[in-house]
C-alpha positions as CSV (number, residue, x, y, z in Angstrom):
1,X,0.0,26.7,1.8
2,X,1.0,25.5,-2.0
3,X,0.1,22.4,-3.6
4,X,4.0,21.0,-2.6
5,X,3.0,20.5,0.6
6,X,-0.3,19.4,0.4
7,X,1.3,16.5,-2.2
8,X,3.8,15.9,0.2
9,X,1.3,15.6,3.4
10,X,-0.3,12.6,1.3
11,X,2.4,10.5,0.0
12,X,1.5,10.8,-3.4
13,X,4.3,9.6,-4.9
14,X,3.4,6.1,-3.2
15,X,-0.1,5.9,-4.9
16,X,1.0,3.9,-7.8
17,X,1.6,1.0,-5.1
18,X,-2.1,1.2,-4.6
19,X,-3.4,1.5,-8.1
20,X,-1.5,-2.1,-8.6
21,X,-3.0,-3.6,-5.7
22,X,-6.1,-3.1,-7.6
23,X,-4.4,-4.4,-11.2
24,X,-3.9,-7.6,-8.7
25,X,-7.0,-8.0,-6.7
26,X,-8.9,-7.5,-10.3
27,X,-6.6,-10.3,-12.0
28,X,-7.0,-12.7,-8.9
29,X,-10.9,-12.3,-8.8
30,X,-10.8,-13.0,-12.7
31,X,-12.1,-9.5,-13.7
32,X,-8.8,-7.6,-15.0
33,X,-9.5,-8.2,-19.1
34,X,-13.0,-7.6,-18.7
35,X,-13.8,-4.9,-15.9
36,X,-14.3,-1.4,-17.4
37,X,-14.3,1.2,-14.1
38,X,-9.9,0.2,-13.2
39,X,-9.3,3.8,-13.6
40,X,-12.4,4.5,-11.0
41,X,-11.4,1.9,-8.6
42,X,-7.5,3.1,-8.8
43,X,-9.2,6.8,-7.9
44,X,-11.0,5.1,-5.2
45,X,-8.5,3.4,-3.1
46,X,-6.2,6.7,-4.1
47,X,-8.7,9.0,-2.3
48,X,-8.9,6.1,1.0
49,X,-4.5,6.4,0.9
50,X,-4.1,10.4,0.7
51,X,-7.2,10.2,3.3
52,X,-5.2,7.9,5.5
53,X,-1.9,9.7,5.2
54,X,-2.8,13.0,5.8
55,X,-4.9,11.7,9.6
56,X,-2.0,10.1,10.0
57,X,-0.2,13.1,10.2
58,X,-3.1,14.8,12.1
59,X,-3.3,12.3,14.6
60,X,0.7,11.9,15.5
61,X,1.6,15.9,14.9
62,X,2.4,15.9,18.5
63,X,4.8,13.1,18.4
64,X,5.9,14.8,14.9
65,X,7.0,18.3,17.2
66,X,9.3,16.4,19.0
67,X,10.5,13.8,16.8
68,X,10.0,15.4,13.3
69,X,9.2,19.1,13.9
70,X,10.0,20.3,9.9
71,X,6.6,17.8,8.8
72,X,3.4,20.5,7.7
73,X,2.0,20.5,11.1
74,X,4.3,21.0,13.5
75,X,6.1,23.5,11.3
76,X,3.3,25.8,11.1
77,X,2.6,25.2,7.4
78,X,-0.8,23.7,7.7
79,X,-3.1,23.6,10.8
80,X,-4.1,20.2,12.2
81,X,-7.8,21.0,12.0
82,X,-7.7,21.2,8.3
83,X,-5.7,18.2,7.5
84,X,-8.5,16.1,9.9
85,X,-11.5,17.5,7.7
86,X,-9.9,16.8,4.5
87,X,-9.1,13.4,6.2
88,X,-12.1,12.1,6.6
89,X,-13.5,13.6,3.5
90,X,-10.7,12.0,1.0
91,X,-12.2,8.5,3.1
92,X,-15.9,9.9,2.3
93,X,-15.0,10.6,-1.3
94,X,-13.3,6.9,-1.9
95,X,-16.5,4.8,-0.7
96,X,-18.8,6.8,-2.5
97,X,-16.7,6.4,-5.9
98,X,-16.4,2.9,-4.9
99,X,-20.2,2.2,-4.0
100,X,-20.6,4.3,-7.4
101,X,-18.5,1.2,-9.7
102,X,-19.9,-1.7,-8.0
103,X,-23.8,0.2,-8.8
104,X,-22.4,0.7,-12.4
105,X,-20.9,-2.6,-12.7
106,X,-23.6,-4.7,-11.6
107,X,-22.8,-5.9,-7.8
108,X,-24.6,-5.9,-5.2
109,X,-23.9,-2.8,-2.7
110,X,-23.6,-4.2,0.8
111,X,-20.1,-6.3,0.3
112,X,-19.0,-2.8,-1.5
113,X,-20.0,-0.8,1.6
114,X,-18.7,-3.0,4.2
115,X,-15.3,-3.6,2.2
116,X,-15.3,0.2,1.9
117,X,-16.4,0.7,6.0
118,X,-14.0,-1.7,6.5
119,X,-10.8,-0.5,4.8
120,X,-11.9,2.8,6.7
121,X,-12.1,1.6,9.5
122,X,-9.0,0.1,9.2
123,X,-7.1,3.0,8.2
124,X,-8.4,5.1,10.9
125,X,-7.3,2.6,13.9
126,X,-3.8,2.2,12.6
127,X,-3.3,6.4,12.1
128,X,-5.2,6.6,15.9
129,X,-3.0,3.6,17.6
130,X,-0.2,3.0,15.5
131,X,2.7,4.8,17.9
132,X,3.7,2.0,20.6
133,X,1.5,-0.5,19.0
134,X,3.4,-3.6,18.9
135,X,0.7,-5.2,16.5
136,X,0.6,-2.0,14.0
137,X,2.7,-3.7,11.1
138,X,-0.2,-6.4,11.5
139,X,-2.9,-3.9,10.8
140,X,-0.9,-1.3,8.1
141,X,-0.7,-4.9,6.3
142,X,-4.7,-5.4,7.0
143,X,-5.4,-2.1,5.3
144,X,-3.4,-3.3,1.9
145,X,-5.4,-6.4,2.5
146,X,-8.7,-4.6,2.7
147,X,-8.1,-2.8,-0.8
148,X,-7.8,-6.4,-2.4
149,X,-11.2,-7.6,-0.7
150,X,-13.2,-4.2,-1.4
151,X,-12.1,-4.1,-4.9
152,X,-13.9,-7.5,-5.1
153,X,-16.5,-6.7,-3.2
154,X,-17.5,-4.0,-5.4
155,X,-17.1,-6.8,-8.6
156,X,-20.4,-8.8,-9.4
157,X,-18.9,-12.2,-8.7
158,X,-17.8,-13.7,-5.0
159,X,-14.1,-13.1,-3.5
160,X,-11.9,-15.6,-5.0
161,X,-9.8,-17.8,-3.0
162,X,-6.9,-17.0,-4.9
163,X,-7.5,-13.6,-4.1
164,X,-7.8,-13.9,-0.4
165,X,-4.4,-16.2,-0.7
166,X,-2.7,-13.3,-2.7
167,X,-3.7,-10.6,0.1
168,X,-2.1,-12.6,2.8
169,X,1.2,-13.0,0.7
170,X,1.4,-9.6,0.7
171,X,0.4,-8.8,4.5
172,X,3.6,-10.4,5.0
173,X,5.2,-7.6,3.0
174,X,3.8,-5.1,4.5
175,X,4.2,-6.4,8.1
176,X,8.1,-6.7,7.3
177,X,7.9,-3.1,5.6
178,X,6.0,-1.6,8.4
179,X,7.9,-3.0,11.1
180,X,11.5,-1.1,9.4
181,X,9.2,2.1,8.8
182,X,8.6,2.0,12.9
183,X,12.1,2.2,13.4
184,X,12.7,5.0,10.7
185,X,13.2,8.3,13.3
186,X,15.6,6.3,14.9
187,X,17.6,5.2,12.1
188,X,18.1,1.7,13.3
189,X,16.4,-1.9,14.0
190,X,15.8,-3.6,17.7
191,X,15.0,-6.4,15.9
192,X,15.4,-8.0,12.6
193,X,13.4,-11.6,12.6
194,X,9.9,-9.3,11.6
195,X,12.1,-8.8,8.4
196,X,11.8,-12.4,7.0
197,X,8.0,-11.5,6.7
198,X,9.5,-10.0,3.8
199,X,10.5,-13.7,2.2
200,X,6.5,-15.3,2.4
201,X,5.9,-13.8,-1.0
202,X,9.0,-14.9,-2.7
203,X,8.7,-18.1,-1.3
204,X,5.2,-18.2,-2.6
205,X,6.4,-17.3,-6.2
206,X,8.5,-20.0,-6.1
207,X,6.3,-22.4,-5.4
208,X,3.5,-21.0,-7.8
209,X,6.2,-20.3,-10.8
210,X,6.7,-24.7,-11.0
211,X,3.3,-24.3,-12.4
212,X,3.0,-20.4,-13.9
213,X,6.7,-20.5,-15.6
214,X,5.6,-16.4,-16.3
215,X,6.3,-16.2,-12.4
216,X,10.3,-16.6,-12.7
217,X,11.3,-13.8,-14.5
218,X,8.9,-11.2,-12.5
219,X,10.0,-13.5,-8.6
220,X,13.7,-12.9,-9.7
221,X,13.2,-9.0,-9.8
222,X,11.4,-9.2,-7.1
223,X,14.4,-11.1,-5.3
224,X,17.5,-9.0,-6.5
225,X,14.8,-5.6,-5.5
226,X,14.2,-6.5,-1.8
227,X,18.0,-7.7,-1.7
228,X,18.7,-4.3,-2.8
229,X,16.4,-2.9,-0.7
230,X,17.9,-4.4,2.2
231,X,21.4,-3.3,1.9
232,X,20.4,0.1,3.6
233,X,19.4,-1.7,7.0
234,X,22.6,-3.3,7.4
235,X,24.5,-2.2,10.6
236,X,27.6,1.0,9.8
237,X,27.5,4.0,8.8
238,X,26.2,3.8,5.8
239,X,22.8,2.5,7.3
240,X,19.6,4.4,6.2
241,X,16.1,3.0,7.2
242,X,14.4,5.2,5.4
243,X,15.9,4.4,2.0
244,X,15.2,0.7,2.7
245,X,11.4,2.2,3.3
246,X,10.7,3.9,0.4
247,X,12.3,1.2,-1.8
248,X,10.4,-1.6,0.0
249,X,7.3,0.7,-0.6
250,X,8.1,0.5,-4.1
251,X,8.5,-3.4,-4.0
252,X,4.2,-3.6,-3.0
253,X,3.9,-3.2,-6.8
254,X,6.7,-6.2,-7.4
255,X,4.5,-8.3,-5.0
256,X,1.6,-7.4,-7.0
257,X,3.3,-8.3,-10.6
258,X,4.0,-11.9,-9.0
259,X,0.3,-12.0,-8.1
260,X,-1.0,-11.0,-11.5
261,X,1.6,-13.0,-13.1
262,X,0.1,-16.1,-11.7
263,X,-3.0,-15.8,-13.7
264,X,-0.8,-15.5,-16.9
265,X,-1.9,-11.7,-17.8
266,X,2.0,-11.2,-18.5
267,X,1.0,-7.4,-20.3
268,X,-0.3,-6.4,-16.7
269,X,2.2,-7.8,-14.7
270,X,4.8,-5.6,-16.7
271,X,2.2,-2.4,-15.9
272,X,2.9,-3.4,-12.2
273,X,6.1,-3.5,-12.7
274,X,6.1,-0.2,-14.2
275,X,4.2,1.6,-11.2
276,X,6.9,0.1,-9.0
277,X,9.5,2.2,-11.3
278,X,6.6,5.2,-11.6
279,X,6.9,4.8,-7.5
280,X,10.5,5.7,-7.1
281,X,10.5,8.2,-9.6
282,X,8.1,10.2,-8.1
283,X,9.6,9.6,-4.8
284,X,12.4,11.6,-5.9
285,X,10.1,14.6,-6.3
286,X,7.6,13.9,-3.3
287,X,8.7,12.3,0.0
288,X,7.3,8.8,0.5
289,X,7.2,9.0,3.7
């Protein structure tokens, strides 16, 4: 099997989403201008995602050989016993690098290992029960959640308030995203009121931009994006959920500028906003999802 697919089984081209979540939860807990392991932490929560994508592909490959039959699995290319062990070691491999920073940086271990068992934890429940689950948007949106809280756990100070407010604007995201992604073999929506989930964090910018005027600027790009977004769900012809997914994904990295934007590090709110354009770039190259 070449690299392509292996690239392809993990989502890769979705990973900048992640390594912003951590630009925000660092900026929230007040340890963006002064932490030194980002790039270790991004690594981290990359190895927990591809971990999490590719069991999520191991756990649904029989629904995949009716519903999606040309994914890796199903299609012969890769065998569903080595997807599962390199699963679970991707998850293995992102606690240990992130029990590794919060040792180097000077926290204590046990918030670091429970954020880390956690977000696991997490991760594996939604890939396990997320077919026919009605509340699987909720926990997709806990696992995003989780990366904000372990990357503060594994900081030396305690979990900001701001930061725990921050995770819940974006669970709202992700429950509005995830909810459209459930629908995405069928190309259509049984519902659409989970999709005003996906107005909490604009409505949130609004309110915190009367006192953070840096807000505007990055709450109306995230505005005209999700109203872009959006246009590919509308009912016709021309409807196509899984272009509304993949640009929505990108938009995690828009919620996360509005979040770091808050705190006034304007420099690292345009680097989110550049992994949300890194995101659909590469998305071109590597399914994202």
């Amino acid at each position: 099997m070449n690299l392509a697919v292996w690239l392809r089984l993990g989502r890769v081209s979705n990973l900048p989403t992640v390594w912003s979540n951590v630009l925000a939860a660092l900026a929230l807990s007040g340890g963006l201008s002064a932490h030194v392991h980002v790039g270790l932490l991004a690594a981290a929560f990359s190895f927990f995602y591809v971990g999490g994508m590719y069991l999520n592909d191991a756990f649904d490959r029989e629904i995949d050989a009716r519903e999606r039959p040309q994914r890796p699995i199903p299609s012969g290319q890769v065998s569903a016993a080595s997807v599962f062990s390199l699963g679970f070691g991707w998850l293995g491999l992102g606690l240990a690098t992130l029990l590794h920073v919060a040792y180097h940086g000077g926290a204590e271990l046990q918030p670091a290992l429970l954020g880390g068992l956690g977000l696991a934890a997490c991760i594996v429940a939604y890939d396990v029960y997320h077919k026919q689950n009605p509340l699987s948007p909720l926990l997709m949106g806990l696992c995003r959640v989780l990366v904000y809280v372990a990357t503060a756990c594994a900081l030396p100070g305690p979990i900001t308030p701001a930061l725990l407010l921050g995770a819940a604007v974006l669970l709202c995201h992700l429950i509005g995203l995830t909810y459209a992604a459930k629908q995405e073999a069928f190309n259509r929506l049984a519902r659409t009121w989970p999709l005003w989930f996906l107005a909490a964090p604009l409505l949130y910018a609004a309110y915190l931009a009367l006192h953070q005027p840096l807000v505007a600027p990055f709450l109306l790009l995230a505005l005209v994006w999700d109203v872009y977004s959006l246009r590919f769900l509308r009912p016709g012809p021309q409807r196509s959920v899984p272009q509304a997914i993949v640009r929505l994904i990108a938009g995690i990295a828009l919620i996360d500028a509005l979040a770091i934007a808050a705190t006034g590090a304007a420099g690292w709110a345009l680097a989110a906003v550049g992994l949300a354009v890194l995101t659909r770039v590469l998305q071109r190259y590597i399914p994202g999802t």
